[in-house]
C-alpha positions as CSV (number, residue, x, y, z in Angstrom):
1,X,0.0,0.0,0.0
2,X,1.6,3.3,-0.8
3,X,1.1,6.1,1.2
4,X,2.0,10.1,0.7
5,X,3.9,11.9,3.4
6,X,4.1,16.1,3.4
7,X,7.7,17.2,3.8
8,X,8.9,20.0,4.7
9,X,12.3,21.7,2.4
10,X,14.2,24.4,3.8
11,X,17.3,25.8,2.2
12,X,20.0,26.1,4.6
13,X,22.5,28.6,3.6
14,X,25.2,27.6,5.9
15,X,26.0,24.3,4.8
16,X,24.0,24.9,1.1
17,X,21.5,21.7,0.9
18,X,18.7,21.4,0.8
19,X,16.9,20.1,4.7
20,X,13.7,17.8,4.4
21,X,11.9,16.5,7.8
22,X,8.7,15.3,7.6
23,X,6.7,16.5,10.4
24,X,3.9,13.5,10.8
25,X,7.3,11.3,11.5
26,X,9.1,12.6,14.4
27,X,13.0,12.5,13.6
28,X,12.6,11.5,10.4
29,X,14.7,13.5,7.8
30,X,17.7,14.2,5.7
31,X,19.1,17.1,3.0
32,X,20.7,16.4,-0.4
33,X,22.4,19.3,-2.6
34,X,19.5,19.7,-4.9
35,X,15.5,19.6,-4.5
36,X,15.8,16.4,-6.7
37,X,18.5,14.9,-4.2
38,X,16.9,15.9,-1.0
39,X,13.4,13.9,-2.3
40,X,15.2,11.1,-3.2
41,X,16.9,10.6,0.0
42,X,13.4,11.0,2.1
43,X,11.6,8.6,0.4
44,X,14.5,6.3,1.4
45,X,14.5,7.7,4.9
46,X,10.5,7.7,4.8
47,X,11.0,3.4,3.4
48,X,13.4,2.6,6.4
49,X,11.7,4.8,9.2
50,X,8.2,3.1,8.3
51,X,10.0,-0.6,8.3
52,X,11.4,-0.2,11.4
53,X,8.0,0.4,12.8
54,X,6.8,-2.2,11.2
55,X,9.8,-4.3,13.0
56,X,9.4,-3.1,16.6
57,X,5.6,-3.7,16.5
58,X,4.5,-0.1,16.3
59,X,1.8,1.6,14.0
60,X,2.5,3.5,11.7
61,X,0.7,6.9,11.7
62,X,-2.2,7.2,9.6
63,X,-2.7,11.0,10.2
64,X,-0.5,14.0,8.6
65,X,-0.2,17.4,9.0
66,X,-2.0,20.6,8.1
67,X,-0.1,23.4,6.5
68,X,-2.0,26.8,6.8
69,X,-1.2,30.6,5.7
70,X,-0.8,33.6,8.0
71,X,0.6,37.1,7.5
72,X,1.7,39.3,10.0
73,X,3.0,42.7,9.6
74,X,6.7,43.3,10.4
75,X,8.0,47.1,10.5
């Protein structure tokens, strides 16, 4: 059964790649040097991080995250 994850991408200029996390899986994440790389390498994480749940008996989370807009006005 597939199932879709959000992630979040945030360019860190620091070390210049790419971060993902994805927020409905606690301490799952990775980075990668380009968009393309940093996807890549979270579906891998996303793969092993659901397995091991699968190994130590543990659900695996069927809800996600919400993402919403706000504005606020900075002087």
């Amino acid at each position: 059964m597939a199932r879709k994850f959000k992630v979040v991408l945030t360019w860190d200029n620091e070390t210049q790649v790419y971060v993902v996390t994805v927020p409905a899986l606690p301490g799952c994440g990775t980075q990668g040097k380009d968009r393309t790389e940093a996807l890549e390498r979270i579906q891998e994480a996303i793969a092993g991080y659901v397995e091991t749940l699968k190994l130590i008996g543990q659900p695996v989370p069927q809800g996600d995250v919400e993402f919403a807009e706000v504005q606020v006005s900075v002087s």
